[in-house]
Every structure is written in C-alpha cells, then in structure tokens.
C-alpha positions in Angstrom: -23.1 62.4 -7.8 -24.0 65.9 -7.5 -22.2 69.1 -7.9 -23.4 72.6 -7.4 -21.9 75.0 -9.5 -21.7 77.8 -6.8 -19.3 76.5 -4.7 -17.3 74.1 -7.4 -14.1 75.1 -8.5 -12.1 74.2 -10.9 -7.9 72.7 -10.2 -5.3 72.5 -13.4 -2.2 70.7 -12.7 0.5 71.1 -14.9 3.1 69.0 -16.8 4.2 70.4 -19.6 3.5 68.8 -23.3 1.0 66.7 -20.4 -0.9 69.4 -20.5 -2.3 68.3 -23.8 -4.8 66.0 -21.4 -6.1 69.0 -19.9 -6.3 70.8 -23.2 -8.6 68.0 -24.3 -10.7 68.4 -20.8 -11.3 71.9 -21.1 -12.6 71.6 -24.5 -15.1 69.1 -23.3 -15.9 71.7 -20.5 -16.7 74.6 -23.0 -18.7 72.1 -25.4 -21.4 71.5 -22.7 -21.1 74.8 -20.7 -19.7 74.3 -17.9 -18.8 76.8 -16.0 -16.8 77.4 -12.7 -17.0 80.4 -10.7 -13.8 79.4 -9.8 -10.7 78.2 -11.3 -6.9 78.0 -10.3 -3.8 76.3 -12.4 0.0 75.9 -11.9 2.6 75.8 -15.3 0.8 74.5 -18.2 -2.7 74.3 -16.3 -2.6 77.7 -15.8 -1.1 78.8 -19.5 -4.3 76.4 -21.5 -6.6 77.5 -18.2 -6.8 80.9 -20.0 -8.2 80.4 -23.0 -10.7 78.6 -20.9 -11.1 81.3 -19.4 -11.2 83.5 -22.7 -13.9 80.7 -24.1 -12.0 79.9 -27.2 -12.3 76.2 -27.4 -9.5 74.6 -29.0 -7.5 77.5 -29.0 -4.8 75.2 -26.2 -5.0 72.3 -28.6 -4.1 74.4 -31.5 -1.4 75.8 -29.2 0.3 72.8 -28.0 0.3 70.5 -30.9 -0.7 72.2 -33.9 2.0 74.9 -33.4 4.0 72.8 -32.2 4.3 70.7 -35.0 4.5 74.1 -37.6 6.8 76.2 -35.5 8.5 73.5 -33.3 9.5 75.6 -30.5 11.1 73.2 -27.9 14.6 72.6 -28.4 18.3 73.2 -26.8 18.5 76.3 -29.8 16.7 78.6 -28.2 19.2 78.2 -25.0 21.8 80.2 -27.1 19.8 83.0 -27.6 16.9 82.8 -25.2 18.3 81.1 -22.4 15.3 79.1 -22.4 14.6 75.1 -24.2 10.9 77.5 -25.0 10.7 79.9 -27.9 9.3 82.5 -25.8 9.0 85.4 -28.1 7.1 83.1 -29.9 5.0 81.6 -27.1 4.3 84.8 -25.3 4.5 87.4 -28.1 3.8 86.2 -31.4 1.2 83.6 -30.3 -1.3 85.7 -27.9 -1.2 88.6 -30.3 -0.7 87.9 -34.1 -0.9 84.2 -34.8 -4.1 82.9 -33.0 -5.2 86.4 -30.8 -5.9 86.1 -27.3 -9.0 87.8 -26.7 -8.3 89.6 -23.6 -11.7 91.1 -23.5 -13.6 87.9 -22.9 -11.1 86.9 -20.5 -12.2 89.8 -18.1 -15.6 90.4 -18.6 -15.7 86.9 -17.3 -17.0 86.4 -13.8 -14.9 83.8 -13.2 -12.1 84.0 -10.7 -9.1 82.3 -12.3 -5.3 82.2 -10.3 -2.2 81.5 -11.8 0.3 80.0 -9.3 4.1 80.9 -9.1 6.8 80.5 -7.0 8.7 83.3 -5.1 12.4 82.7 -5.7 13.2 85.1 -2.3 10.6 83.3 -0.3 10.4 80.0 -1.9 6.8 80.0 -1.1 3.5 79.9 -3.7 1.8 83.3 -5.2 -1.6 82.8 -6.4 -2.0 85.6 -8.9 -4.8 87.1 -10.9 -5.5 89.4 -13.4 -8.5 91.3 -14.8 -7.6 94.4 -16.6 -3.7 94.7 -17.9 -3.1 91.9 -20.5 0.5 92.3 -20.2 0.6 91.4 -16.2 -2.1 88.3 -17.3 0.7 87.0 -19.9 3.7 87.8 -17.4 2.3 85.7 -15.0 1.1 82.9 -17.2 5.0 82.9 -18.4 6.2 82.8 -14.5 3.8 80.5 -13.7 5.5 78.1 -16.8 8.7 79.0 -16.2 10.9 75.8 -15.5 13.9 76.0 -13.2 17.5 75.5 -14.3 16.1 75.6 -18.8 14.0 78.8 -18.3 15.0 82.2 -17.1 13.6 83.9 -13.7 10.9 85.6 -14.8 9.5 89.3 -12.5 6.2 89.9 -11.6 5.8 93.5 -10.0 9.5 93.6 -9.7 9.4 90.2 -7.9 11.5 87.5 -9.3 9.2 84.0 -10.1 9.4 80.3 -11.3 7.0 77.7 -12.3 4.3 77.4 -9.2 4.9 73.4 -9.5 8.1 73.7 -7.7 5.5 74.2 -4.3 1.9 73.7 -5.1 1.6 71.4 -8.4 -2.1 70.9 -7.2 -3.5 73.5 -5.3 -6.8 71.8 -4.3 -6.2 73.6 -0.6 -5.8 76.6 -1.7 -9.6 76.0 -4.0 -10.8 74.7 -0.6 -9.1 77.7 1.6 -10.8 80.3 -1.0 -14.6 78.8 0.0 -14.7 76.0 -2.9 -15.6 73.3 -0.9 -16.1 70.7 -3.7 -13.6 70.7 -6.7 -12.8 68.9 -10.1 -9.3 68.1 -9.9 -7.6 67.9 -13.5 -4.4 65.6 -13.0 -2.1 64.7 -16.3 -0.8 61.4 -14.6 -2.5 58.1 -14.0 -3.8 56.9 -10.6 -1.5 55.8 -8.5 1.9 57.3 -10.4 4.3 58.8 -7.9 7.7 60.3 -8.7 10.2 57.7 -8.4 13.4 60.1 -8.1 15.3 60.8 -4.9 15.3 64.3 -4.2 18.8 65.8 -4.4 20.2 68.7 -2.1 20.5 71.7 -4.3 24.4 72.5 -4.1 25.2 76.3 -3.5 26.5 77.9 -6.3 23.2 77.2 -8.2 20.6 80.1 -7.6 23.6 81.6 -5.5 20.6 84.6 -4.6 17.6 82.9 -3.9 18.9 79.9 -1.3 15.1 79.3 -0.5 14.3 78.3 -3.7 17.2 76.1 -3.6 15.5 74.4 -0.2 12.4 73.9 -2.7 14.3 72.2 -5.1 16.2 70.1 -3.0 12.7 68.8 -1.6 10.0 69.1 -4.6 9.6 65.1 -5.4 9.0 64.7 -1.9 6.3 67.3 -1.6 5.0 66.1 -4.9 4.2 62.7 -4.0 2.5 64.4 -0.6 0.1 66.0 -2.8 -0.4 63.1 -5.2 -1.2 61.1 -2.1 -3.8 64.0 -0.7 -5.9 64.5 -3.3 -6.7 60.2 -3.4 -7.7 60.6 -0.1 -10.1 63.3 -0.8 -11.2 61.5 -4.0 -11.8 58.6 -1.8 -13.5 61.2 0.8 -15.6 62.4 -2.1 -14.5 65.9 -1.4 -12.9 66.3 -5.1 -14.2 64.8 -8.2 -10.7 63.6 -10.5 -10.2 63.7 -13.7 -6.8 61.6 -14.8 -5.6 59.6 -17.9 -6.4 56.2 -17.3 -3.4 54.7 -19.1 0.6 55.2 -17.7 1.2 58.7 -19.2 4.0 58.1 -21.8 4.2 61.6 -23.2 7.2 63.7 -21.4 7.2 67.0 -20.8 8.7 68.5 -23.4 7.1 66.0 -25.7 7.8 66.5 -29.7 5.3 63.6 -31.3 2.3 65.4 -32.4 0.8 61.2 -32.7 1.2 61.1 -29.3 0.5 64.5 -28.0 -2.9 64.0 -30.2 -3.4 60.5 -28.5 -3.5 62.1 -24.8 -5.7 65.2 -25.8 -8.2 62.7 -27.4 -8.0 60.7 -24.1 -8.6 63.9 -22.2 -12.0 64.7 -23.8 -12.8 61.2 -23.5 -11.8 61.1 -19.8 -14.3 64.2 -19.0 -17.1 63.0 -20.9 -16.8 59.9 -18.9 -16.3 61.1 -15.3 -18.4 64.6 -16.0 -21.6 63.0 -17.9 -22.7 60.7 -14.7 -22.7 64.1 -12.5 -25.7 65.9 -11.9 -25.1 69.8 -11.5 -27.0 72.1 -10.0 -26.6 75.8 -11.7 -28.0 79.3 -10.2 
C-alpha cells in the first residue's frame, strides 16, 4: 500500500488505561518520523496525542504506567476531595509543568493541525478543539476531552460546560475525512470485531438535571459506539483507512492498575505499528 503524507491524517481513539496501545503506536510513529499534517483524538487519544504532538517520545508511556505505578492516581480517594476517580491536580498541574514538563513550545511551532474532541453538555453534540498559543486552554481541553461522565466533574471551556468527546464521536474518522484527509490511520485500542455488549439504559432525570441533552447521549452511547466500530471495518475493508488494533481481546480496563499488563499492551502497540506501518510505502513532500 501507499500513503501520501499530504493528505493522511492521523485518528486516536480513546479508552482510558487502553490508551497505553496508542502510547506504544505513537512512539513507533516518532522513532521513524512520521509525520501527519493532520491529527485528531478523543479522551486518552487526545491527552497522549499531545506529546505526539510536542515530539517527546515516551513521554505518554512514562505518563500512564510509570506514574502510575509511583504516584497511583486512580482510585475512589480522590472522589472525596476531587470529585473525580483521577488525581487531577496531579494529572493536569503537577505533571505537564514540574514532574515531566510539557514543552509547549514544540507543540505550537508544529505545523501539524491536532483537535481535541469534547462533548457539549447544553447541546450534546461534539467540539473539535484546537490550540496553538495559550497552554492553559491546550491543557483545559485535553482535561474536557478526558473527562468521564458520572466519576469526573464538568469541565468549561470558554465558559462552555464539556465531557469526554467519546460520549458522541469515540472515532472521528468523518470528521478527518470532512477536514480534506481523504486517507487516514485509524488507532483503535480494541480488537477487530469487539463490540460493546451492554444495553443502552435511558438516563433517568434527576441525573445531569441541567444538561437533558447530554442525558439523550448517554442513554444512547453503546449504540452509537458499535455504529462507529462497524464504519470504520467497512472503510478498512474499502481501503479508505489504514487500522491499527491489538490483535489479542483487550483485557486491560479502563481504569487499569497492573503496570504487567498496561506494559504488555504498550509493547503490543509498537509491535502492532511496526507491523501494519513497515509494509506501507509513503510518499513525503
């Protein structure tokens, strides 16, 4: 196959701890330079997208699993005082400026294009989001973006209250395709052929009592979920999108704790890029 890096872009999903796959994919991406002119990513695809973006390679790894394992902050505690199973200060504070720095100049001089997707609690629809100059809008969005419903508080973007961009485009390979990116590389963190199994549960009323269109979303999101899952085979199949997926059932959870198996599903995700990116052929400017 052959891909021309001028009209490729590049799709994160999320997943949570999952995202440790992509992790593992975007390091492969920065080891052989490649380079999108385009990216977009949703939850944790758009949170380890960045420091793709910022070209520190292994910076998500370290992020996900090594800090994970030193700080270890998922858990109910931080509910009490945080309202969130995420230590956010942490996360979004200490993280990106003291413990591993983000560098925020890298991340703008680049030419890439790079979205974050939210949802819009008021509308219940998706934002695609970007930011080039004001690091503290680029992490408030990455935070919305990663925001779950129901364990993570609302989070405002210019005044506009958001969630995770999963809850209404967990793989936003239109909106790549709407933005002129006719081909794409499609970063999943489930195997081929998983679909959600759950029934989709109306959303009772005096949850979100303010936003009754994000309750809709909720009430509908495995639904929409599978719709996607079952779009983006048929473009693979098209050969309109080129996938990148662990090849084994996925047994890591979203707020995975074991660093054995978070390391495990990095290690495939490397793996999974070198195997599916080394037979293409790209064409650069």
């Amino acid at each position: 196959m052959e891909l021309d890096l001028r009209n490729t872009g590049l799709v994160l999903e999320g997943g949570g701890m999952r995202g440790v796959f992509t992790c593992g994919v975007l390091d492969y991406l920065m080891d052989h330079g490649i380079e999108f002119p385009y990216g977009i990513g949703v939850s944790a695809g758009a949170c380890n997208g960045l420091s793709y973006v910022s070209r520190q390679r292994g910076r998500a790894k370290y992020s996900n699993i090594d800090m994970l394992a030193k700080y270890h902050y998922i858990g109910l505690k931080y509910l009490w005082y945080q309202h969130s199973i995420l230590d956010q200060k942490l996360l979004y504070e200490l993280f990106p400026e003291k413990i591993v720095p983000y560098d925020y100049e890298t991340c703008f001089k680049n030419p890439i294009r790079f979205e974050m997707v939210t949802t819009n609690c008021l509308t219940g629809r998706a934002c695609y989001l970007e930011e080039h100059t004001d690091k503290n809008r680029l992490l408030t969005i990455a935070k919305a973006s990663s925001s779950l419903p129901y364990v993570c508080p609302i989070t405002f973007v210019d005044g506009l209250p958001m969630l995770d961009g999963g809850l209404v485009d967990s793989i936003p390979v239109l909106r790549a395709v709407e933005q002129g990116y006719s081909r794409n590389v499609v970063v999943l963190t489930r195997n081929k052929g998983y679909r959600k199994s759950e029934k989709d549960i109306r959303v009772p009323r005096f949850i979100y009592t303010r936003y009754p269109r994000l309750r809709v979303v909720l009430s509908n999101r495995c639904r929409v979920y599978n719709q996607q899952l079952e779009l983006v085979e048929r473009m693979e199949e098209e050969g309109s999108i080129v996938v990148i997926r662990p090849q084994e059932r996925v047994t890591v959870n979203r707020i995975e704790k074991d660093v054995k198996k978070l390391t495990a599903l990095y290690n495939e995700g490397y793996a999974c890029a070198g195997e599916v990116l080394g037979a293409i052929r790209w064409v650069t400017p």
